[in-house]
C-alpha positions in Angstrom: -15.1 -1.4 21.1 -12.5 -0.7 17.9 -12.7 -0.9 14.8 -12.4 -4.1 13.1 -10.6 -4.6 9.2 -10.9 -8.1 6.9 -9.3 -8.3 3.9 -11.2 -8.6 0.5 -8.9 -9.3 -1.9 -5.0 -9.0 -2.6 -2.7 -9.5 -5.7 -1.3 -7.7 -8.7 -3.6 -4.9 -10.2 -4.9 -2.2 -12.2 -5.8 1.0 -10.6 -8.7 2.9 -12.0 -8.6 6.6 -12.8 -5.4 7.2 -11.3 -4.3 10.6 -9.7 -0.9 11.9 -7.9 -0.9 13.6 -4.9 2.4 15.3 -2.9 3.4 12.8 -0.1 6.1 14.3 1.4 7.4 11.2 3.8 6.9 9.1 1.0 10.0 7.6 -0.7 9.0 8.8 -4.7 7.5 12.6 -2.8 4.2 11.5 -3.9 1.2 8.9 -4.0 -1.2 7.7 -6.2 -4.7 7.7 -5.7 -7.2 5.6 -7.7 -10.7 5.0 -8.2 -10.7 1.7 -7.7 -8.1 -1.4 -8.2 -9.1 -4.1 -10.5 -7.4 -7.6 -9.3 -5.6 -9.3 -12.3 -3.6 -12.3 -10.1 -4.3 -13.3 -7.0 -0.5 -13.8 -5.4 1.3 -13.1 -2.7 5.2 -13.9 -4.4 5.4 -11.5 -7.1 8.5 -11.2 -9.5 9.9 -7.7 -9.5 9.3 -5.6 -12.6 9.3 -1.9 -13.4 5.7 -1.3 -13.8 4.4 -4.0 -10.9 1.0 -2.4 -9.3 0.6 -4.8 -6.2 -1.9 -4.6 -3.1 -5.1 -5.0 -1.0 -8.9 -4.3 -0.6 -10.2 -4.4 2.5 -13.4 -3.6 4.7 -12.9 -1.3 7.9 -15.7 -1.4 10.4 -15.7 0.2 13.0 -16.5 3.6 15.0 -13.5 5.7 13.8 -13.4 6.1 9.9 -9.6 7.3 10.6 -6.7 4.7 10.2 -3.2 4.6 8.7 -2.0 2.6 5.5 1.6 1.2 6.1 3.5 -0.5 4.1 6.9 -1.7 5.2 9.4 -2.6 2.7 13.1 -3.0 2.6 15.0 0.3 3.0 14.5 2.5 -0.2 17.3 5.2 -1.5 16.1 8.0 -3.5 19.1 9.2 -5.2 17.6 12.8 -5.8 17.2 13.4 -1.6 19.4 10.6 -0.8 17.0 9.9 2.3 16.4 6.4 3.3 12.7 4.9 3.5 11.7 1.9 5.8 7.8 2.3 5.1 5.7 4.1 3.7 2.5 5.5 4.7 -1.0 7.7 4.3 -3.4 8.8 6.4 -6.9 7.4 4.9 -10.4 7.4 5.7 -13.1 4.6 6.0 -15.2 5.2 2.5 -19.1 5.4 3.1 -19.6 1.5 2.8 -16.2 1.0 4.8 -14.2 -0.9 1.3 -10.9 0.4 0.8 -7.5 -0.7 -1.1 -4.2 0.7 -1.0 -1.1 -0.8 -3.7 2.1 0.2 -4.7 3.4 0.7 -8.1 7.0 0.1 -8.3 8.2 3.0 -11.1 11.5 3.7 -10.4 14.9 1.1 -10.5 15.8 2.0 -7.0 12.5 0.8 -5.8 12.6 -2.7 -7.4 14.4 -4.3 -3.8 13.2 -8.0 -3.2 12.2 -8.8 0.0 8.9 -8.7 2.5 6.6 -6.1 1.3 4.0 -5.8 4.3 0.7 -3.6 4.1 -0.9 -2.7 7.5 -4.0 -1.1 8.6 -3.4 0.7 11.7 -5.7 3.0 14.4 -4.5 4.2 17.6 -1.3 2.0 17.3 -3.2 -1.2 16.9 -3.1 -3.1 13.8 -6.1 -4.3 12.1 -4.9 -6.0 9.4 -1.6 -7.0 8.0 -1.3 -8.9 4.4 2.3 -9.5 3.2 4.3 -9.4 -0.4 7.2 -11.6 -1.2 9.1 -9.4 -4.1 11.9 -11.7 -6.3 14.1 -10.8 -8.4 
């Protein structure tokens, strides 16, 4: 049998002890890593701001502690590669009590599209869980 995911808890937030770490395939070249993510509004329409941290908690269970974060989101420009971004996404692993969060801070103007922000949790092509943003301007 697979794994399983449910999710905890989902909104606007505050990361905890916050680190950057190269990324890459992601759109910014890097990622942000946290402690933990303290929930401040629990929404799932957000108005878009320069600044906006948005995302989920969740609980994997399961055999496999391996899994994919993706979060799609309407095509992204960086103007310093000039590559396009359709999603973005990190390999992760199942913490010791199986809770995990992934958000997205939104730092740069050419990140602030509106649109359908959608975070997955992935293994072996399957999705476990999928929880969806609507971004406005």
């Amino acid at each position: 049998m697979g794994s399983n995911a449910r999710l905890i808890n989902y909104g606007v937030c505050r990361p905890t002890m916050e680190s950057v770490s190269s990324a890459p395939l992601s759109p910014t070249g890097y990622h942000f890593g946290a402690e933990d993510l303290i929930f401040m509004e629990k929404v799932d329409r957000v108005k878009l701001k320069r600044g906006l941290v948005f995302g989920i908690s969740y609980q994997v269970e399961g055999p496999q502690n391996a899994f994919l974060c993706r979060i799609l989101h309407p095509i992204l420009i960086n103007p310093t590669t000039g590559k396009a971004y359709k999603e973005t996404i990190e390999e992760k692993y199942s913490s010791a009590d199986g809770g995990n969060f992934d958000y997205y801070r939104i730092e740069h103007a050419w990140e602030m599209i509106s649109g359908k922000w959608i975070f997955q949790i992935e293994q072996f092509g399957r999705i476990l869980l999928e929880k969806s943003f609507e971004l406005y301007d």
